[in-house]
LOZAFI-781578 format. One record per residue (C-alpha): y, x, z; residue in one letter. Coordinates in Angstrom, 2 decimals. Layout:
BEGIN
+---------+---------+---------+-----+
:      yy :      xx :      zz : res :
+---------+---------+---------+-----+
:       Y :       X :       Z :   A :
...
+---------+---------+---------+-----+
***
This chain:
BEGIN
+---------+---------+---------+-----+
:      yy :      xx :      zz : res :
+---------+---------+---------+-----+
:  166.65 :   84.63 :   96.74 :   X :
:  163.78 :   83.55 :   94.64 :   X :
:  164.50 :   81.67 :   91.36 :   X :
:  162.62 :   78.59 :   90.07 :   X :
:  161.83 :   78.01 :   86.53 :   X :
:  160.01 :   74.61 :   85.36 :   X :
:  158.41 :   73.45 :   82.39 :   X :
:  156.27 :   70.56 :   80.95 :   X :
:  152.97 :   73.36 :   81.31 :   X :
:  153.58 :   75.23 :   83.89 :   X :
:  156.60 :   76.93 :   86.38 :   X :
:  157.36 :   80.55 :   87.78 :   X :
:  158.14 :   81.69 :   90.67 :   X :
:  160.45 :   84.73 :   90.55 :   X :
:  160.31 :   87.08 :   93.96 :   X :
:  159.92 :   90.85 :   94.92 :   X :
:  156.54 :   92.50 :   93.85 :   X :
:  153.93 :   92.73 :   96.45 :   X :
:  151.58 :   95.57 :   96.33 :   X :
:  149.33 :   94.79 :   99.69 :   X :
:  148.73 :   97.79 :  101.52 :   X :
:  146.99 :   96.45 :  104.24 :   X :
:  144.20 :   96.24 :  101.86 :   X :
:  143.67 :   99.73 :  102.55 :   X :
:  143.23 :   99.05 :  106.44 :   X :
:  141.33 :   96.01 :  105.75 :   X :
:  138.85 :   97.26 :  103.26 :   X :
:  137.72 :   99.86 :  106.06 :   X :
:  136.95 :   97.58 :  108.29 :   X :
:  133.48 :   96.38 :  107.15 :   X :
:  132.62 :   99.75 :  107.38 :   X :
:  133.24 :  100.80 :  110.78 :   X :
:  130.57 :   99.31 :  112.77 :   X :
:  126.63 :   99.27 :  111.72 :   X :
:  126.05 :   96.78 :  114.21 :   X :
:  123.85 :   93.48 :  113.41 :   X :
:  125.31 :   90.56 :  112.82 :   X :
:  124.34 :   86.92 :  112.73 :   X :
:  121.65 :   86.30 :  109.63 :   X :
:  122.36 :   83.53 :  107.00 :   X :
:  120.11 :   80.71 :  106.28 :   X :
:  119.17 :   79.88 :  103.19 :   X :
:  121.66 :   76.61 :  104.01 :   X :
:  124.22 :   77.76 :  106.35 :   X :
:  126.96 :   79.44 :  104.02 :   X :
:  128.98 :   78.30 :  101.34 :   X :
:  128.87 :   80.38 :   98.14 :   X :
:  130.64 :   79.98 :   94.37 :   X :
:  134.40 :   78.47 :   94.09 :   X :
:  135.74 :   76.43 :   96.74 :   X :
:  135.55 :   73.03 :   94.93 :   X :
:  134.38 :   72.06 :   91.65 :   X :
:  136.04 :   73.36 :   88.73 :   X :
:  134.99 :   71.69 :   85.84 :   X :
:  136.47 :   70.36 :   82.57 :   X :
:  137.87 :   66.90 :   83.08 :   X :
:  137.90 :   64.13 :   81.03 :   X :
:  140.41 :   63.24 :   78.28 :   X :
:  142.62 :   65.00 :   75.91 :   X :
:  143.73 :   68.55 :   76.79 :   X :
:  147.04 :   70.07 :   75.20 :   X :
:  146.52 :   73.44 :   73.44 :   X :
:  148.99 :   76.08 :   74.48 :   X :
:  149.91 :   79.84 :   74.11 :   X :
:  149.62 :   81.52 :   77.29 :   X :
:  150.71 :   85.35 :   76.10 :   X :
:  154.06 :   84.44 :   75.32 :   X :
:  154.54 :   83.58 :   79.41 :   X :
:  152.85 :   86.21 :   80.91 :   X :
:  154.80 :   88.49 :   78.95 :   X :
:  158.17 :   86.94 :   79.73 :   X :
:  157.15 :   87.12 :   83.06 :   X :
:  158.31 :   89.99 :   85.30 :   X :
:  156.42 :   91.88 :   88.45 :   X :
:  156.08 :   89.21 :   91.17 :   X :
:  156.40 :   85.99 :   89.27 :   X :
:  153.76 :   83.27 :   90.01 :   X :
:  152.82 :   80.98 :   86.86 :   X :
:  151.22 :   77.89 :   87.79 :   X :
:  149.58 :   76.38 :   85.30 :   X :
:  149.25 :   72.85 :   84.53 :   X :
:  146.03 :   71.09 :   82.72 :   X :
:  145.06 :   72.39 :   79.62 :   X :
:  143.36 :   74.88 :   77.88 :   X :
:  145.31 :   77.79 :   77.25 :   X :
:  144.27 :   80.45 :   74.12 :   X :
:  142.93 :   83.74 :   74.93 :   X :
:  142.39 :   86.43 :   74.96 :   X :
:  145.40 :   87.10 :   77.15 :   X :
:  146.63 :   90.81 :   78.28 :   X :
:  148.42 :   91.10 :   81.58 :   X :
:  150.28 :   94.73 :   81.83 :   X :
:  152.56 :   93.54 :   84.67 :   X :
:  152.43 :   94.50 :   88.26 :   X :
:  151.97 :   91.61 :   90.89 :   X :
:  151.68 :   88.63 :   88.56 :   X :
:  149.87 :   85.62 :   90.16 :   X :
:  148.48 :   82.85 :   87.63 :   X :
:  147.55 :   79.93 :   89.20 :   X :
:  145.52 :   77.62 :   87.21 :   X :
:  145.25 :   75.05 :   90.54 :   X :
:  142.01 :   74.49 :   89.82 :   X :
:  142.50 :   72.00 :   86.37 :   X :
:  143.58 :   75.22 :   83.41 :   X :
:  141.23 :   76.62 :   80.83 :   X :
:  141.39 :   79.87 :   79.29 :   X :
:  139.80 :   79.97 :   76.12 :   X :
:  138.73 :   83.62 :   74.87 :   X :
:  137.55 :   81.51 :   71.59 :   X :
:  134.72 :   83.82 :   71.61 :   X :
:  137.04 :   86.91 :   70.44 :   X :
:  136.76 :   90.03 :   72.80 :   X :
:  137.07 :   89.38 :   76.75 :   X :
:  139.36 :   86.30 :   77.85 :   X :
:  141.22 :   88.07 :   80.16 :   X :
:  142.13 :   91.60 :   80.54 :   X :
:  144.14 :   92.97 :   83.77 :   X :
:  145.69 :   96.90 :   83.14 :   X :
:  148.05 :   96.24 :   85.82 :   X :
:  148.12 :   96.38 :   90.17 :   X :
:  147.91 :   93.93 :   92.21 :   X :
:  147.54 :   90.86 :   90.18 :   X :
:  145.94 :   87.52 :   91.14 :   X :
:  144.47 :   85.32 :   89.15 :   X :
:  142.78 :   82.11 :   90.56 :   X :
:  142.02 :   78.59 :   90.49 :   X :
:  140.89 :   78.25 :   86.60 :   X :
:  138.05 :   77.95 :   84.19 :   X :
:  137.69 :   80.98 :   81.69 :   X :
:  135.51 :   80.56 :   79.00 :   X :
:  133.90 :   81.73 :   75.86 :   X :
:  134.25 :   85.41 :   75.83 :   X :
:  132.82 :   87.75 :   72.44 :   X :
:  129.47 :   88.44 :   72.82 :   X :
:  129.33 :   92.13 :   72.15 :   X :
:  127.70 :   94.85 :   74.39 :   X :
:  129.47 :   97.36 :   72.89 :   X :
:  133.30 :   95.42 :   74.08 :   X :
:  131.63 :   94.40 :   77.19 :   X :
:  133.07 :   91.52 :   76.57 :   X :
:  133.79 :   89.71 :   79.52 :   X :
:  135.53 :   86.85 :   81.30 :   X :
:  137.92 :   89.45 :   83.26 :   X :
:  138.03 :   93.18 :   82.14 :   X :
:  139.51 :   94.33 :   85.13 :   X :
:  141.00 :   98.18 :   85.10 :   X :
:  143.70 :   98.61 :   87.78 :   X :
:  144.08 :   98.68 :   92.45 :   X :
:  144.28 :   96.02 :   94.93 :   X :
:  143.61 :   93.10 :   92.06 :   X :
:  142.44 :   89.72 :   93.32 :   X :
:  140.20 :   87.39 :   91.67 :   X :
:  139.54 :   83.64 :   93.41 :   X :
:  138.06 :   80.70 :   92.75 :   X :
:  137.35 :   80.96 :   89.18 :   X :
:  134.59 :   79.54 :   86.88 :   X :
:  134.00 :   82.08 :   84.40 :   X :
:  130.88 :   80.24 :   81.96 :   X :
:  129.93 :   81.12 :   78.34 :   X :
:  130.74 :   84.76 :   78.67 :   X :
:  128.49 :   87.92 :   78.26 :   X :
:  129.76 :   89.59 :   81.02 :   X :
:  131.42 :   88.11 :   83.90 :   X :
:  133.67 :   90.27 :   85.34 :   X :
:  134.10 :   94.22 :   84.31 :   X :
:  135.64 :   96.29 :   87.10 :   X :
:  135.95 :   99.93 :   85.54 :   X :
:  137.51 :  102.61 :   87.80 :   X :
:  139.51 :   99.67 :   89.90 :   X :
:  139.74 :  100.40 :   93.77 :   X :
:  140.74 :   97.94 :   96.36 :   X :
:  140.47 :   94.59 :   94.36 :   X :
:  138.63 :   92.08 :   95.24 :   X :
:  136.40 :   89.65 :   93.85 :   X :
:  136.19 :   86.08 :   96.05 :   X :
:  134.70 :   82.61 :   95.51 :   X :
:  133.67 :   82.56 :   91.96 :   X :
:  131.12 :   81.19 :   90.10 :   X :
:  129.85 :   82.99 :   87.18 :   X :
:  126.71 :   82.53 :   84.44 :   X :
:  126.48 :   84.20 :   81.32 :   X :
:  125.79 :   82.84 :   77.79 :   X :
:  123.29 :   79.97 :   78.09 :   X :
:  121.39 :   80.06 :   74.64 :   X :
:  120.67 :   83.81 :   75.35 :   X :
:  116.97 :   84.99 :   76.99 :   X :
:  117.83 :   86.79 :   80.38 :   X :
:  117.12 :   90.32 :   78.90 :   X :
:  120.25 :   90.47 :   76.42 :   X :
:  122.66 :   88.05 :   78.74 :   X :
:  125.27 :   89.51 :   80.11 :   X :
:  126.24 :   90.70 :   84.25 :   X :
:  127.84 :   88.63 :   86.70 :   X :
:  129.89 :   91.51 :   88.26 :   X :
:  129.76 :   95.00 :   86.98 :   X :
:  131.04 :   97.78 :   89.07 :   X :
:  131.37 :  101.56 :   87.68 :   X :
:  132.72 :  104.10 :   89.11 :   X :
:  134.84 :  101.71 :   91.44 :   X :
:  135.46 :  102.31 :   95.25 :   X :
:  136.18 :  100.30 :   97.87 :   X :
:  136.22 :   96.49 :   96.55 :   X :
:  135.27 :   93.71 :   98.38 :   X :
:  132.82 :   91.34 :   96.60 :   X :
:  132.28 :   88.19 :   98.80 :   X :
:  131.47 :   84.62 :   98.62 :   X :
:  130.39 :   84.67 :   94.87 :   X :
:  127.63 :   82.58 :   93.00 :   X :
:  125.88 :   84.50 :   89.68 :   X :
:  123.53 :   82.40 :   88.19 :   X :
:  121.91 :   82.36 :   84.58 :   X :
:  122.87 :   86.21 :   84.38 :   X :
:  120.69 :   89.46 :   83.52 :   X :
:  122.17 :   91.86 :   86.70 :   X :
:  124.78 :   92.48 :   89.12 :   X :
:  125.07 :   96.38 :   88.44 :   X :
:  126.72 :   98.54 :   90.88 :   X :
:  126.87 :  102.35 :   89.80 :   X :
:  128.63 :  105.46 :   90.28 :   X :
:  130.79 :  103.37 :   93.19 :   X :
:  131.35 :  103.92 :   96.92 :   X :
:  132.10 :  102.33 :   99.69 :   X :
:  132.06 :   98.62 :   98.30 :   X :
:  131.34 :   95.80 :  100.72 :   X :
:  128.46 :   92.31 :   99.09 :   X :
:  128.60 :   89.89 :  101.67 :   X :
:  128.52 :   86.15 :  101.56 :   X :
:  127.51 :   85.97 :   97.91 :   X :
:  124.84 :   83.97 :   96.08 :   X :
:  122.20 :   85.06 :   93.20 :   X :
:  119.91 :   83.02 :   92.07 :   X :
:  117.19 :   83.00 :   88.64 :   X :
:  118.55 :   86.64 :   87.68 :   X :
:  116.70 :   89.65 :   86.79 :   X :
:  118.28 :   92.27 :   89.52 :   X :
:  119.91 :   89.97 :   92.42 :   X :
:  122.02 :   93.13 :   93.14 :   X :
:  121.10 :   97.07 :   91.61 :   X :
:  122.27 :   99.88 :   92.69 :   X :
:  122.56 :  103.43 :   91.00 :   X :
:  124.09 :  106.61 :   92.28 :   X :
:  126.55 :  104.28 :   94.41 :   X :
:  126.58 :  105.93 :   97.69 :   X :
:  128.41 :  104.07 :  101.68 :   X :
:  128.15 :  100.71 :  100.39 :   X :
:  127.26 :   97.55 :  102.68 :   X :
:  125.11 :   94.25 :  101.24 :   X :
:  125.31 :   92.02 :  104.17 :   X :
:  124.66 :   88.36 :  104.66 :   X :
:  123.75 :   87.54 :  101.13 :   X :
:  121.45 :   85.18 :   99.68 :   X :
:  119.08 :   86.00 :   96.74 :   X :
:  116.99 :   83.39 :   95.92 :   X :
:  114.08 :   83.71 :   92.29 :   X :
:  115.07 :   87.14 :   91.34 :   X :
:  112.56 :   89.47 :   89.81 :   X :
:  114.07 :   91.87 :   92.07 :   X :
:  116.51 :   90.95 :   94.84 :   X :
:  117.89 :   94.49 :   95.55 :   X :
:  117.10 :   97.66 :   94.36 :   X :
:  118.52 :  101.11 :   95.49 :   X :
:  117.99 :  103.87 :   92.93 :   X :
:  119.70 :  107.21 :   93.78 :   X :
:  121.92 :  105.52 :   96.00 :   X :
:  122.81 :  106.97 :   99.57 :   X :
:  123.29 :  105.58 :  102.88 :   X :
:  123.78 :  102.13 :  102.35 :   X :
:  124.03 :   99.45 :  105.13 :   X :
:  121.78 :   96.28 :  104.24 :   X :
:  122.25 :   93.89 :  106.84 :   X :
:  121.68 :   90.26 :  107.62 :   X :
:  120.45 :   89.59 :  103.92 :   X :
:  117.92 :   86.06 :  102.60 :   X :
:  116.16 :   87.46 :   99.74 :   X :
:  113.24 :   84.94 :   98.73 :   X :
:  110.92 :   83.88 :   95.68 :   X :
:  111.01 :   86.92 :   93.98 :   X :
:  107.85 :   86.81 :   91.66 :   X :
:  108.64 :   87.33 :   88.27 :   X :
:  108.18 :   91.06 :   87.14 :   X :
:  107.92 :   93.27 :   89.80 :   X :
:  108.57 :   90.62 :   92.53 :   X :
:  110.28 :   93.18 :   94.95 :   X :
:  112.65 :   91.51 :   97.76 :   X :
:  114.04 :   95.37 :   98.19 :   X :
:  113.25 :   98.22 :   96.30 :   X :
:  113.98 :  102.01 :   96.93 :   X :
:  113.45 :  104.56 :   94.89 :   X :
:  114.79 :  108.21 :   95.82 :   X :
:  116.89 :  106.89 :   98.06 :   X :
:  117.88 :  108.49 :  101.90 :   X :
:  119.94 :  107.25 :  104.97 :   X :
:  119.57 :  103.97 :  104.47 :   X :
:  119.99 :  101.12 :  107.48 :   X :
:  117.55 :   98.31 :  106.39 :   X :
:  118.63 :   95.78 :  109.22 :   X :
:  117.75 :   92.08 :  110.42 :   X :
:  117.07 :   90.73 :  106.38 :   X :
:  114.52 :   88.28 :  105.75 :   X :
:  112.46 :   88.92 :  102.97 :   X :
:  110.10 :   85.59 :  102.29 :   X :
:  107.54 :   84.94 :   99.44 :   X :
:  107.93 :   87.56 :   97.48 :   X :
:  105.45 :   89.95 :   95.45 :   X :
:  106.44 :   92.73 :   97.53 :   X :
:  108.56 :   92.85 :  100.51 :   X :
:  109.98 :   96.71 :  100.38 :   X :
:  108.92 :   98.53 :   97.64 :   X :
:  108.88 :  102.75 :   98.63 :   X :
:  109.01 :  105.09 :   95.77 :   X :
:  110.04 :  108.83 :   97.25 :   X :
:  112.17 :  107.45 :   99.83 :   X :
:  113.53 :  109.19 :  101.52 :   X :
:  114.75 :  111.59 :   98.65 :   X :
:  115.97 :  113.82 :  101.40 :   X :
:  113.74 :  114.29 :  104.27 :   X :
:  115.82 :  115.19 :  107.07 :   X :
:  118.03 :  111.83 :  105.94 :   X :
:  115.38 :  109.12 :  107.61 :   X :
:  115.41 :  105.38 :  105.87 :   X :
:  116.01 :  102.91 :  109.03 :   X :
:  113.85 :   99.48 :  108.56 :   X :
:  114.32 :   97.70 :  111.43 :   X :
:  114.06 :   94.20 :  112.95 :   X :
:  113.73 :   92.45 :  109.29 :   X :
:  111.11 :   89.48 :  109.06 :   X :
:  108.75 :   90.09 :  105.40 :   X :
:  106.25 :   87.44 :  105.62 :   X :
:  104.19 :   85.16 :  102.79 :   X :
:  104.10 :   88.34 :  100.18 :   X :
:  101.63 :   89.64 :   98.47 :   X :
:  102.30 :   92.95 :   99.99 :   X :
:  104.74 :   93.66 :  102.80 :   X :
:  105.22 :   96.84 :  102.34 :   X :
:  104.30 :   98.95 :   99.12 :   X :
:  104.47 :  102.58 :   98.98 :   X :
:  104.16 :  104.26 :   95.60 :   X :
:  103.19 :  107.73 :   96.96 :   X :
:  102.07 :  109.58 :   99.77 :   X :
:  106.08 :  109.14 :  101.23 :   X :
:  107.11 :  110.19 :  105.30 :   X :
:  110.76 :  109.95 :  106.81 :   X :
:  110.88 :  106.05 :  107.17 :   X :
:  111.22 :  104.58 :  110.43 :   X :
:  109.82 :  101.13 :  110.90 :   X :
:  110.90 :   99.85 :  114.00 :   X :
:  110.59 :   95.77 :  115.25 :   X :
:  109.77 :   94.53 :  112.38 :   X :
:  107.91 :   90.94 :  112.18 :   X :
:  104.90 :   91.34 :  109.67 :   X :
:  103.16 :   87.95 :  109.43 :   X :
:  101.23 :   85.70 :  106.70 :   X :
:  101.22 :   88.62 :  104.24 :   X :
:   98.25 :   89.19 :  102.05 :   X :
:   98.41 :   92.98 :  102.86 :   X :
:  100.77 :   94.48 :  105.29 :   X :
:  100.93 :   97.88 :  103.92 :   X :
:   99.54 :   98.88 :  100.52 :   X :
:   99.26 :  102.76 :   99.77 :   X :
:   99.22 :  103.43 :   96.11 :   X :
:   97.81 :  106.95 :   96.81 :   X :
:   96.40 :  107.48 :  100.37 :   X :
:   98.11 :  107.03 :  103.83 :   X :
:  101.48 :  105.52 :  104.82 :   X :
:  100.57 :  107.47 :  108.46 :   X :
:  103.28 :  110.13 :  107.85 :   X :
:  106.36 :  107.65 :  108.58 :   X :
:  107.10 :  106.59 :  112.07 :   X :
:  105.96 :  103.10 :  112.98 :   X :
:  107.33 :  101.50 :  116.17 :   X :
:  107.14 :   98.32 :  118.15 :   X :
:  106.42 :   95.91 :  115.21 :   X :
:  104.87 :   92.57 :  115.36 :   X :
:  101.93 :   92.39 :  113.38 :   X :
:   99.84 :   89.41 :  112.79 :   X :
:   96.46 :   90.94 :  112.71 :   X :
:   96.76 :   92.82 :  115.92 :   X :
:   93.67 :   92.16 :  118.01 :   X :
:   93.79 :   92.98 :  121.83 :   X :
:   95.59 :   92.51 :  124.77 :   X :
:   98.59 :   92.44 :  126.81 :   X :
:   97.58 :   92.25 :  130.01 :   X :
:  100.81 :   93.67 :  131.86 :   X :
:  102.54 :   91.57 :  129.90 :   X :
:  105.66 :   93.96 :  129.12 :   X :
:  105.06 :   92.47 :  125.42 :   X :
:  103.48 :   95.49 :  124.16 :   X :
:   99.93 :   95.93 :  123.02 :   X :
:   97.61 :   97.74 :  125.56 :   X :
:   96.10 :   99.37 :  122.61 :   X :
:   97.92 :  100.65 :  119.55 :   X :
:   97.59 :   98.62 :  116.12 :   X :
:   95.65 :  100.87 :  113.56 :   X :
:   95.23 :   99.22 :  109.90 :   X :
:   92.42 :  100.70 :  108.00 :   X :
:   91.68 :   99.82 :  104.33 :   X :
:   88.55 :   98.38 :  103.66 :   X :
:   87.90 :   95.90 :  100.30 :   X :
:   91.35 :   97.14 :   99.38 :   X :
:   89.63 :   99.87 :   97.83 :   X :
:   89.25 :   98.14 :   94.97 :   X :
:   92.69 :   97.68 :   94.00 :   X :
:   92.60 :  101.24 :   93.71 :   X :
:   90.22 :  101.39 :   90.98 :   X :
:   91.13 :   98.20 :   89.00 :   X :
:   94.71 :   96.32 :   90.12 :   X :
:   93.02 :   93.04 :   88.27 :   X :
:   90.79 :   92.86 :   90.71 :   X :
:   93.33 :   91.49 :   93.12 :   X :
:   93.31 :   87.75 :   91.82 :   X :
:   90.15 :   87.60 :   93.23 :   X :
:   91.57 :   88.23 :   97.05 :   X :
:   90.23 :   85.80 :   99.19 :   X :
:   87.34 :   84.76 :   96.69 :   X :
:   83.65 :   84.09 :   98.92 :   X :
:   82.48 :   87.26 :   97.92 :   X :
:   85.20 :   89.94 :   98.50 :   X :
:   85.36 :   88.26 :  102.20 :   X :
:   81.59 :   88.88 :  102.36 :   X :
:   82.18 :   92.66 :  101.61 :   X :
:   85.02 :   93.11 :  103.91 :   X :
:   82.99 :   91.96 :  106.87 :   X :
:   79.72 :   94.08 :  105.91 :   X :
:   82.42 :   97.07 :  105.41 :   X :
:   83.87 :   96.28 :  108.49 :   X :
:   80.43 :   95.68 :  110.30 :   X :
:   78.38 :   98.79 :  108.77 :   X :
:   80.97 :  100.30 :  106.61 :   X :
:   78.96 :  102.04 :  103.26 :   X :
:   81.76 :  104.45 :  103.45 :   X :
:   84.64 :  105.67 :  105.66 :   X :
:   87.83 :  103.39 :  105.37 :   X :
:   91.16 :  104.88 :  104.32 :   X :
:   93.40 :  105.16 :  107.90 :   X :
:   96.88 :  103.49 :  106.43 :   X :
:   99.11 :  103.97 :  109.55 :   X :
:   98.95 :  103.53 :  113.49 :   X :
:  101.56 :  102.10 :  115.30 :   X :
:  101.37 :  103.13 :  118.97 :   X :
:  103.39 :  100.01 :  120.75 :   X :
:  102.65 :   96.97 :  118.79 :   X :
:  104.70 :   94.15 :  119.61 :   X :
:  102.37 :   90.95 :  121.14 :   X :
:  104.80 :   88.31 :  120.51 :   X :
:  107.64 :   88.28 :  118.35 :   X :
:  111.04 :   88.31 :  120.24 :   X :
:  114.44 :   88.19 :  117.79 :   X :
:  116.96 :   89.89 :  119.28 :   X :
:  119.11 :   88.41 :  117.48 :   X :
:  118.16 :   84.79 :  118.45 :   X :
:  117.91 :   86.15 :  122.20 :   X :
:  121.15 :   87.41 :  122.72 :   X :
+---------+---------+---------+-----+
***
């Protein structure tokens, strides 16, 4: 029989600890189909805490919140009523819920992290955590999060270096929060919205980082991005030796780089917005050493470059799949750093780029290209099965000059370079550089997954 205890600040709940084991089946289930699923908007989702949690007007009490957690034992809920509550604050205990029902503050008072979890299967939810330390070396943080099959929902967690430190955890997960770093800080020495090392099998979903340096992922496996929000960040999401994990339906909006794969195996991407990247290196995706990768049904939209190729695949026999995603308005759709084979481009829909396909060195012609749409196809269709009766060869012409001098690029499109690309084209002074040939080029665009 559970046991009720009430007070002016807040009230626990006594019951039986709860350690969730059907995390363990549910966490598996993301993972057990690679099929394509329905692609966000950059409208249709809802991202960050499920209603405002702000800091209301009038007069908050100042209380002690260490003192309850550790009366507390495993199982008890503490609701908490409004005020702001002094951190930091240390939870040891297995199964503690702390509810701050969306009107408590924690208050790290800019000492350490606010919160640290060293316990299973704790939730902590509805509140507004605040003012962590701002060391690197402390990682301070607005959770520092070091146990299995934690929860953490619907929180605000502003004015902290880090936002949430997940250190060889597995199973927790990380739902509906909203989280910026400190705000009088430049971008390149804030803090990360969500920091994952050598952590497996955590679900990250529905979040919204803003006003943050990265969202790191390294050294961790099987982890599961979906639903979440970045926006104005340096990295929307990067990856490093973190191998099986899936970034699906996200949105990344104003990035320098939405998501970048470095040494990091067979991950799903899936269903992914990624738009306005231009600051830095502009990349929507990035992959660098990377194999076994499904690239599938993303938008990438206005961004310096679309896919950015950089010994990828690391492992040749391991083929990167990039199909049916939409990379249009770039500068370059697709960039390769070297003279890279084992990609398979299949259905993609390459329109209103700049360049389509930029070789750094000389050909792209060693990787497989199949059935995409491109915009500058010229011929005909005239059985119309929707595939070109010729095949779509690109050919570099005035892009020659990139090679020589990258500066010469903000002249693209000036009177004069369009003058040379027709005489090159027309009576070429010197033999083009063949980019790639794709033998069945798509003649109009067809989404499968608007078609179904």
């Amino acid at each position: 029989m559970k046991r009720m205890v009430f007070s002016s600040a807040m009230f626990i709940v006594r019951s039986k600890t709860v350690r969730f084991p059907l995390l363990l089946v549910i966490s598996l289930l993301p993972f057990l189909s690679v099929s394509a699923q329905q692609q966000i908007s950059e409208s249709d989702s809802t991202f960050g805490t499920y209603y405002p949690i702000i800091e209301q007007q009038g007069v908050y009490d100042t209380l002690d919140l260490q003192p309850m957690i550790d009366n507390a034992a495993p199982g008890d809920t503490i609701r908490l009523e409004k005020a702001v509550y002094r951190g930091p604050v240390y939870i040891s205990t297995d199964g503690l819920v702390i509810d701050g029902q969306g009107k408590a503050i924690i208050d790290g008072q800019k000492k350490l992290s606010v919160v640290f979890i060293n316990a299973d299967s704790v939730q902590i939810k509805n509140l507004l955590l605040k003012n962590s330390g701002g060391s690197f070396d402390k990682l301070d943080a607005g959770v520092r999060l070091k146990g299995n099959y934690n929860v953490v929902e619907n929180c605000r967690i502003k004015e902290c270096l880090f936002g949430i430190d997940i250190w060889q955890c597995n199973f927790n997960e990380i739902i509906h929060n909203e989280i910026s770093s400190l705000m009088e800080r430049s971008t390149a020495i804030k803090g990360d919205a969500i920091r994952l090392w050598y952590s497996k099998r955590n679900h990250i979903i529905g979040n919204y980082w803003h006003d943050v340096r990265d969202m790191v992922v390294w050294y961790s496996l099987d982890n599961l991005f979906q639903n979440n929000k970045g926006e104005g960040n340096r990295y929307g999401i990067h990856f490093m030796y973190a191998h099986n994990n899936r970034i699906q339906n996200n949105l990344l909006l104003n990035n320098s780089v939405g998501v970048f794969l470095m040494y990091s195996e067979r991950t799903i991407m899936t269903g992914n917005y990624i738009k306005g990247n231009h600051i830095g290196s502009g990349m929507a995706l990035g992959m660098k050493e990377t194999s076994g990768n499904q690239i599938l049904n993303n938008k990438f939209i206005y961004c310096t470059e679309g896919i950015h190729i950089d010994v990828s695949p690391y492992v040749l026999e391991q083929i990167n799949t990039i199909s049916n995603n939409e990379i249009s308005f770039c500068g370059t759709a697709i960039y390769f750093h070297n003279n890279q084979e084992g990609n398979l481009f299949k259905r993609n829909y390459f329109h209103n780029n700049l360049l389509q396909v930029y070789c750094e060195v000389t050909t792209a012609r060693f990787n497989k290209w199949d059935n995409n749409y491109w915009d500058g196809y010229q011929g005909f269709d005239r059985n119309d099965d929707n595939i070109g009766d010729i095949p779509f060869k690109m050919y570099s012409y005035t892009e020659h000059i990139w090679d020589f001098d990258r500066n010469a690029r903000f002249f693209y499109g000036a009177p004069i370079l369009a003058v040379l690309d027709f005489l090159e084209r027309l009576a070429p002074f010197s033999s083009p550089k063949f980019i790639l040939e794709d033998d069945k080029p798509m003649y109009h665009w067809v989404d499968d997954l608007n078609t179904k």
